[in-house]
Structure formats: structure tokens, C-alpha cells
C-alpha positions as CSV (number, residue, x, y, z in Angstrom):
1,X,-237.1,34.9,-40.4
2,X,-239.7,37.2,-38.7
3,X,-241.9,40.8,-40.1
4,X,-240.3,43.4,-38.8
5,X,-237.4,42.3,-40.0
6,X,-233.6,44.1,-39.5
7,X,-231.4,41.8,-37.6
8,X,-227.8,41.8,-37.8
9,X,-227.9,38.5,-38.5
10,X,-229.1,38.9,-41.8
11,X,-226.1,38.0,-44.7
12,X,-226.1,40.1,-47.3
13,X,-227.2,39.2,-50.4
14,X,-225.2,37.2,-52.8
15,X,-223.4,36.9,-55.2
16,X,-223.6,40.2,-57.2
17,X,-223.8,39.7,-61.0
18,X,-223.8,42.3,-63.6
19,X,-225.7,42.5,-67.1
20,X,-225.0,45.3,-69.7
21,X,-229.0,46.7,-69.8
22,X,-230.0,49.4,-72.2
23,X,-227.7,52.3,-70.8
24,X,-226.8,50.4,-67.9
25,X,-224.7,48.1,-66.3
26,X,-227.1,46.7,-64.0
27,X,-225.5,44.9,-60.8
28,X,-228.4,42.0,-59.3
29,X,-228.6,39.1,-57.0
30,X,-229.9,36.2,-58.7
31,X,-231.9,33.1,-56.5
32,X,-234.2,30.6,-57.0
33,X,-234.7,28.1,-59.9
34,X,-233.3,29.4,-63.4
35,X,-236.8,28.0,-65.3
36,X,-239.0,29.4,-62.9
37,X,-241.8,31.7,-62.9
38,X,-239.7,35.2,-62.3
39,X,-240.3,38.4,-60.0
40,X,-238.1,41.3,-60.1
41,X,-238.4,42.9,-56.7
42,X,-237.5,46.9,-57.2
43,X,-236.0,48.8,-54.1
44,X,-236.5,52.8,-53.6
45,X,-234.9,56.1,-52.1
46,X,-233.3,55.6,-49.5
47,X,-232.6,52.2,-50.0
48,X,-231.3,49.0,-51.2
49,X,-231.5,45.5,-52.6
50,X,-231.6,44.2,-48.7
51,X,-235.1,45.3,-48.6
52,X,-236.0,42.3,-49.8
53,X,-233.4,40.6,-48.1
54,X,-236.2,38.2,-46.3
55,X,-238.4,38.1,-49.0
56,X,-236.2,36.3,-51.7
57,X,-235.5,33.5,-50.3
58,X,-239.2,33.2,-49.4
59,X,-239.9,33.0,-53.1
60,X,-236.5,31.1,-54.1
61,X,-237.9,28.0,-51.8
62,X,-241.7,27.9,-53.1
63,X,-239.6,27.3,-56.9
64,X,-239.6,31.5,-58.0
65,X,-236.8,33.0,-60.2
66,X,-235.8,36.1,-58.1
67,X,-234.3,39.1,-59.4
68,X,-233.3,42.2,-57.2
69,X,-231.4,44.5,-58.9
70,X,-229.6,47.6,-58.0
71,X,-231.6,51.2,-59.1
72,X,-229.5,53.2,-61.5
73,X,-227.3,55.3,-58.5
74,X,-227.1,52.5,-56.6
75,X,-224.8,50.3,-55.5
76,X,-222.5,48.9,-58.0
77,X,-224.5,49.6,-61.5
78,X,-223.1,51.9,-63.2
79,X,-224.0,53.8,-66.6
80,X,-222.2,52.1,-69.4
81,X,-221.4,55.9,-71.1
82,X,-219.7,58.8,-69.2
83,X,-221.6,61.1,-71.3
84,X,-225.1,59.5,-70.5
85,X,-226.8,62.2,-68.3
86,X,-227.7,61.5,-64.7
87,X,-231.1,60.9,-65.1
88,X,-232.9,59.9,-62.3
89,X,-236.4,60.4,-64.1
90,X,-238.7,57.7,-63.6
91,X,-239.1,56.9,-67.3
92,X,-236.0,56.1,-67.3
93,X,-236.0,53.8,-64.1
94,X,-239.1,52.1,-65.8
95,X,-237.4,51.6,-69.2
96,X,-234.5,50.2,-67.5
97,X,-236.2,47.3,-66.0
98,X,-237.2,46.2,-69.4
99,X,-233.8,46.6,-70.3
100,X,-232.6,43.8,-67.6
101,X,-235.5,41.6,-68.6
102,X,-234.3,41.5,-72.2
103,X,-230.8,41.1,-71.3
104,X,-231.8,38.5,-69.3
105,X,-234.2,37.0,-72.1
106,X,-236.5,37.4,-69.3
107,X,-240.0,37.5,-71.9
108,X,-242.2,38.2,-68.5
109,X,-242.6,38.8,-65.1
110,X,-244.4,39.8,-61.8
111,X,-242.9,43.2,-60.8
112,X,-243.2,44.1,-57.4
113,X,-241.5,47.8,-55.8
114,X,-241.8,50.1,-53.2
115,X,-241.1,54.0,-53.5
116,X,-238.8,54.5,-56.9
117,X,-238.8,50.6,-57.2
118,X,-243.3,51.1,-57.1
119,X,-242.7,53.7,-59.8
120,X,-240.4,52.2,-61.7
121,X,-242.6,48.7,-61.4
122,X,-245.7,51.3,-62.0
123,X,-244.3,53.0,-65.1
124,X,-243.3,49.4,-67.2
125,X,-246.5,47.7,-66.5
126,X,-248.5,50.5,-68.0
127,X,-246.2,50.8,-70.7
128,X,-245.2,47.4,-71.4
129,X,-247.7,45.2,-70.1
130,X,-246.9,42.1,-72.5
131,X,-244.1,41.9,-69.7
132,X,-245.9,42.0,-66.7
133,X,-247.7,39.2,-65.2
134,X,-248.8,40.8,-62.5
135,X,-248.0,44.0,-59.9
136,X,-247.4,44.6,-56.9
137,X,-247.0,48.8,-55.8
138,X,-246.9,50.0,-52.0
139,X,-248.5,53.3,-52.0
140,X,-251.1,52.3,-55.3
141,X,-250.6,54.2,-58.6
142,X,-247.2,55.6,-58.6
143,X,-247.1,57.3,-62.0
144,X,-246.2,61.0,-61.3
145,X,-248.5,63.3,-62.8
146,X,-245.7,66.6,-63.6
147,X,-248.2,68.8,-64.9
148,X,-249.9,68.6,-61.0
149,X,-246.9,68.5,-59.1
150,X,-246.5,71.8,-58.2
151,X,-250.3,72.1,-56.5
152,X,-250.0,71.6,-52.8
153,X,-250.2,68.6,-50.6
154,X,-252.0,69.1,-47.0
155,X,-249.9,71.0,-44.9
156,X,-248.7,67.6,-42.7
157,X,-247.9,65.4,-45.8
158,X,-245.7,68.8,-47.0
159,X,-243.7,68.4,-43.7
160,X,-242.9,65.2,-44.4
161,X,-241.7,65.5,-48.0
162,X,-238.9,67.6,-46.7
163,X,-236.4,66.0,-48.0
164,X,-237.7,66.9,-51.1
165,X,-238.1,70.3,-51.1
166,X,-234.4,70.4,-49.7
167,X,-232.9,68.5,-52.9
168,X,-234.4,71.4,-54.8
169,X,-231.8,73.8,-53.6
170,X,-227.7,73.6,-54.4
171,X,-227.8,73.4,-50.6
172,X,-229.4,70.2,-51.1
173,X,-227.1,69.1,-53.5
174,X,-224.5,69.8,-51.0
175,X,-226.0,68.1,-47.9
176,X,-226.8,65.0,-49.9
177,X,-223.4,64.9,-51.5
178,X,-222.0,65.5,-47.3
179,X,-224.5,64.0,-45.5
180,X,-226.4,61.0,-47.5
181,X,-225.8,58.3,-45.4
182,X,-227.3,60.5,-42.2
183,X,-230.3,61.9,-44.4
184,X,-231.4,58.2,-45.1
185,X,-231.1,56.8,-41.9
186,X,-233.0,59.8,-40.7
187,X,-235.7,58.9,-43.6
188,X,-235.8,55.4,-42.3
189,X,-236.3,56.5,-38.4
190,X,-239.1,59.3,-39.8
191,X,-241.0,56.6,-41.9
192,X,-240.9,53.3,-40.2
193,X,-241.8,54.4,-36.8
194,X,-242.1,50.9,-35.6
195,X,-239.2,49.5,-37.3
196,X,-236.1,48.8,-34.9
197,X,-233.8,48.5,-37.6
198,X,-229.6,48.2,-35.8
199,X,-226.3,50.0,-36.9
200,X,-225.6,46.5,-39.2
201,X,-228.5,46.9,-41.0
202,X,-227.9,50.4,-42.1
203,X,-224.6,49.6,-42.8
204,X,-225.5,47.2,-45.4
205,X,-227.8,49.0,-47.1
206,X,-225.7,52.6,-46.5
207,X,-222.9,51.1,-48.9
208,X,-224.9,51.7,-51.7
209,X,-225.1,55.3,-51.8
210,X,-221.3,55.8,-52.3
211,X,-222.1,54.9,-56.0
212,X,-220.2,58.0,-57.9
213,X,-223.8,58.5,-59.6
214,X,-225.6,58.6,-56.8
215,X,-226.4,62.3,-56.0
216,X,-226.6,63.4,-59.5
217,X,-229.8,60.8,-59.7
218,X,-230.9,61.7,-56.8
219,X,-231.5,65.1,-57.2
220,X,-232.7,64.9,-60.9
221,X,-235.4,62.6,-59.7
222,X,-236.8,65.0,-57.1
223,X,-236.4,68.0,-59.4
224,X,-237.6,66.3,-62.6
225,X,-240.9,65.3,-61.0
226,X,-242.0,68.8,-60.0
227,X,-241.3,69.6,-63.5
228,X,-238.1,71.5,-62.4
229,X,-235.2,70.2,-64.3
230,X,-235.4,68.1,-68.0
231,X,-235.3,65.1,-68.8
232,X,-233.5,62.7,-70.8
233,X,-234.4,63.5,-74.5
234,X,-234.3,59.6,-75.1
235,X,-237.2,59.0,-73.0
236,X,-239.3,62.3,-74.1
237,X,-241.7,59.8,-75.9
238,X,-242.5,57.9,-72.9
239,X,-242.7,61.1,-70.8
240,X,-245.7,62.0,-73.3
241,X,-247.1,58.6,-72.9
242,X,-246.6,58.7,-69.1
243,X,-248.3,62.4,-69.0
244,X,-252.0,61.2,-70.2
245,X,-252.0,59.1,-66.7
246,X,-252.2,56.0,-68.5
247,X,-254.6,53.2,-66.8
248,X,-252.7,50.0,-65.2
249,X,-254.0,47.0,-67.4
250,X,-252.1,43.8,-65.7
251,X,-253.4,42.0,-62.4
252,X,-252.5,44.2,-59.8
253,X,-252.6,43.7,-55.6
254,X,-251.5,47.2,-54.1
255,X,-250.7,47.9,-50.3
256,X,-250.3,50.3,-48.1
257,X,-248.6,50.1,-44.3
258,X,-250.3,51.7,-42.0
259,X,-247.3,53.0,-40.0
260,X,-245.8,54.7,-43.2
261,X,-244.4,57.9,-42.0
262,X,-244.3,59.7,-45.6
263,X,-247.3,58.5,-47.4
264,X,-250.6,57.6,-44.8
265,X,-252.4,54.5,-45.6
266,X,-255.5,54.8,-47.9
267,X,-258.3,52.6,-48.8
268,X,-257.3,52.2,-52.0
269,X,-260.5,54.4,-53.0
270,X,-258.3,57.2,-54.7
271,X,-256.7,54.7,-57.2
272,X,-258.8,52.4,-58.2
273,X,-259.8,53.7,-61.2
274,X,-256.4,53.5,-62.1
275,X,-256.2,49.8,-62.1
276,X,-258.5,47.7,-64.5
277,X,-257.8,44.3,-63.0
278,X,-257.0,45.5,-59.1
279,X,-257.7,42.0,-57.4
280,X,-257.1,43.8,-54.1
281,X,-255.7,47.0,-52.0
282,X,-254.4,45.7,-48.3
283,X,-253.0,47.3,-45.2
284,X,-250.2,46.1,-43.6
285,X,-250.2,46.2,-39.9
286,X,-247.2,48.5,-37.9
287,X,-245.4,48.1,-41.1
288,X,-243.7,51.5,-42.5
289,X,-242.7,52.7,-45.6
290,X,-239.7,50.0,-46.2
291,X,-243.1,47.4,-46.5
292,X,-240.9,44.5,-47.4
293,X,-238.5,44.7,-45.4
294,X,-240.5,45.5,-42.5
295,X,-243.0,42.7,-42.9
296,X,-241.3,40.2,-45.5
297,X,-244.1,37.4,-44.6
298,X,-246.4,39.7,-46.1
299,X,-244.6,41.0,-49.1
300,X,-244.1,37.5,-50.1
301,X,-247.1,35.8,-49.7
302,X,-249.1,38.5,-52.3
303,X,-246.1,38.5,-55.1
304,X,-247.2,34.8,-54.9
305,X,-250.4,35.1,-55.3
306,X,-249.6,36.9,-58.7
307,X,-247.0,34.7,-59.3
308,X,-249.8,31.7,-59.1
């Protein structure tokens, strides 16, 4: 196994299981020892479990209970009611990892994400920090502030949110519904710019987007945080929670690479006071925006430092 990480040679992760989770059927991979001390490692957009494809088993052999489940959208989990709506809001995402831990009479856990997996990972250890051991977010505090979203970013970090502005629009809609599996290996070439990812390694991840829920989430989560579609009335409670910006209690290491094509690497300076136990903000060398699947050494080595 080496950082930079996207061989062909890679297996893909197995075996799937499935656990009925709040509104959910959540599909994960499962390694390491079942009494363990447990991370649940949360992929993002566009994306899959194989992110972490090198980084479980790093964890499984130093005696960790590893859980990588699939994002609502993704892959094969599936919403458990066809009248559930679409939601891809990040409340949601966040309540459904607390859904899996109790399914899985998980009591806590380090949680550790990138992208939606950083909010998600972000969202339940501010709300539910009983459950958290410790955090691990790429990018730092990943709890979108709505009532903000709509004041402008510098003009070169607006170029490169593109893809968002797009999924605004039914044409959006339409070239996600089209196009995805070009859109995200477009995403992956414009934010891991050092990353030589091959044709297998897309593959394996691309799979996941022909989820039948996949576009509908998609598209709610990048209109929902600009405050342009609603939300899911079930989770208008932790929306209002979520609003106030709510400080990050648990033992927290965030990162940043410093190749990320969509979000530049910080100091950390912008965030700390958003984290009352930060033991540390790193940079990742020539690692882009896919952090651990780029440099899985890396990843690894601070979720077990929480984890410890």
C-alpha cells in the first residue's frame, strides 16, 4: 500500500452488509475486530466507500472496528419508504450516522469524513457528542451556515464551485441525471491535481452513482445549503440547532491537503474557535481533496491517534 493511492490492483471492498437505520437501509463494509474500539469513516460527493479503501485495513490490523458505510444516494442503501423525500440535507446525513451506530448498538465512536462524509461527521459530533470519541474533518468546521450562503466567495474559489452553481438549474438536474459518472471524474481530475487515479479506480467508485436516489440527493444537498429548496420537516429541529453555528466539543484533529483543487489549504486559523478541544490542524503534502484516498498513511495514522 502506498499515499497516493489508486491502483487497479486495489479489491474492492467487501462483503457489503445492510442494517435497517432510521429512514435508511444503510449498505457498509464491516473489518477489523467486532470488540474493538470503532471508527466510522464517511465518504463525500463525488465519491465512494473506496476512499478509504487503504485506510481500513490500516486500522483493521492495529485491532480497530471499521465501519464505512454508503452515504444516503449511494451505492446500494436505499431509503426504506418510497414516500420519504430525497433529502440530501446535511442534517439528515448527520442524523443518519447515529442511526447506523444505534442499529449497530455502536454506544461510540471516532468519526472521521471528508466533503459530505466531513459534514455529516461535523454535524453529529456537535449534536451528539456522547457518541463521538473523537473527529477527524478535512477542510475544518464543516457545518453550513444557510443564512450566509448566499454572500460571495472570492472570485477563484466561485470558479471552482461550479458544479454547484450548475445543480441549481433543471439543466443541472439534467446533466447530472446524463452525465454523472463524467461530472465526477471531472471533479476528481479538477481537485486532485496530483492524484493519478486509472480507468479501474473510477470504475469502482462510478458504480455507486447509479443508485435510483442518487440525483434527487444530489441536487437537494447543493440547493438546500444556499437556502434554495426545503428541507425535511423531520429534521427542522436540528436545522435550528445547526443554524446558531454550534461549537465542536469532542477531541478534534482537522486537515487540510494542500493540493485540494476546491477548497485551498488554511492554517486552521479561521476555525479554531470552532473547536474547543482542537489537538491539531495539519497539511497534507500533494494530497487533494479525496485526502484519504490520496494519502491513506496519513489518514490513518491521525484517526489513531483519536482512536488511542
Amino acid at each position: 500500500m502506498t499515499d497516493q493511492g489508486g491502483s487497479a490492483q486495489a479489491q474492492d471492498m467487501q462483503p457489503v452488509r445492510a442494517v435497517d437505520a432510521g429512514v435508511l437501509r444503510i449498505a457498509y463494509v464491516e473489518s477489523g475486530p467486532a470488540d474493538g474500539p470503532v471508527a466510522i469513516l464517511l465518504h463525500g460527493y463525488p465519491y465512494d466507500i473506496h476512499s478509504y479503501v487503504e485506510v481500513a485495513p490500516r486500522l483493521a490490523a492495529q485491532g480497530c472496528r471499521v465501519i464505512v458505510p454508503y452515504v444516503r444516494g449511494y451505492g446500494p442503501t436505499r431509503f426504506r419508504d418510497p414516500s420519504t423525500p430525497r433529502s440530501g440535507q446535511l442534517a439528515g446525513v448527520g442524523a443518519d450516522l447515529i442511526a447506523l451506530m444505534d442499529a449497530l448498538a455502536i454506544p461510540r465512536a471516532v468519526f472521521a469524513g471528508y466533503d459530505w462524509g466531513g459534514r455529516a461527521a461535523c454535524v453529529a459530533a456537535a449534536l451528539w457528542p456522547e457518541r463521538c470519541q473523537g473527529l477527524v474533518s478535512v477542510n475544518g468546521y464543516l457545518i453550513q451556515d444557510i443564512a450566509r450562503a448566499l454572500e460571495p466567495a472570492p472570485a477563484p474559489r466561485e470558479c471552482a464551485f461550479w458544479y454547484q452553481w450548475y445543480f441549481q438549474t433543471e439543466r443541472g438536474r439534467a446533466g447530472l441525471a446524463a452525465h454523472r459518472a463524467e461530472i465526477a471524474r471531472l471533479l476528481w481530475q479538477q481537485w486532485s491535481p496530483n492524484w493519478g487515479f486509472d480507468d479501474a479506480t473510477f470504475a469502482r467508485s462510478a458504480r455507486a452513482f447509479d443508485n435510483p436516489d442518487h440525483v434527487d440527493v444530489v441536487i437537494h444537498s447543493y440547493r438546500h445549503r444556499y437556502g434554495l429548496a426545503a428541507g425535511d420537516p423531520r429534521y427542522q429541529e436540528l436545522e435550528q440547532r445547526l443554524a446558531a453555528q454550534p461549537v465542536i466539543n469532542v477531541p478534534t484533529i482537522t486537515l487540510d491537503g494542500d493540493c485540494d483543487g476546491v477548497i485551498p489549504a488554511t492554517d486552521g486559523a479561521a476555525h479554531a474557535a470552532k473547536f474547543s478541544n482542537r489537538i491539531a490542524h495539519r497539511v497534507i503534502t500533494r494530497a487533494g481533496h479525496n485526502l484519504p484516498q490520496e494519502a491513506p498513511e496519513a489518514f490513518a495514522a491521525v484517526v489513531m491517534e483519536l482512536l488511542r
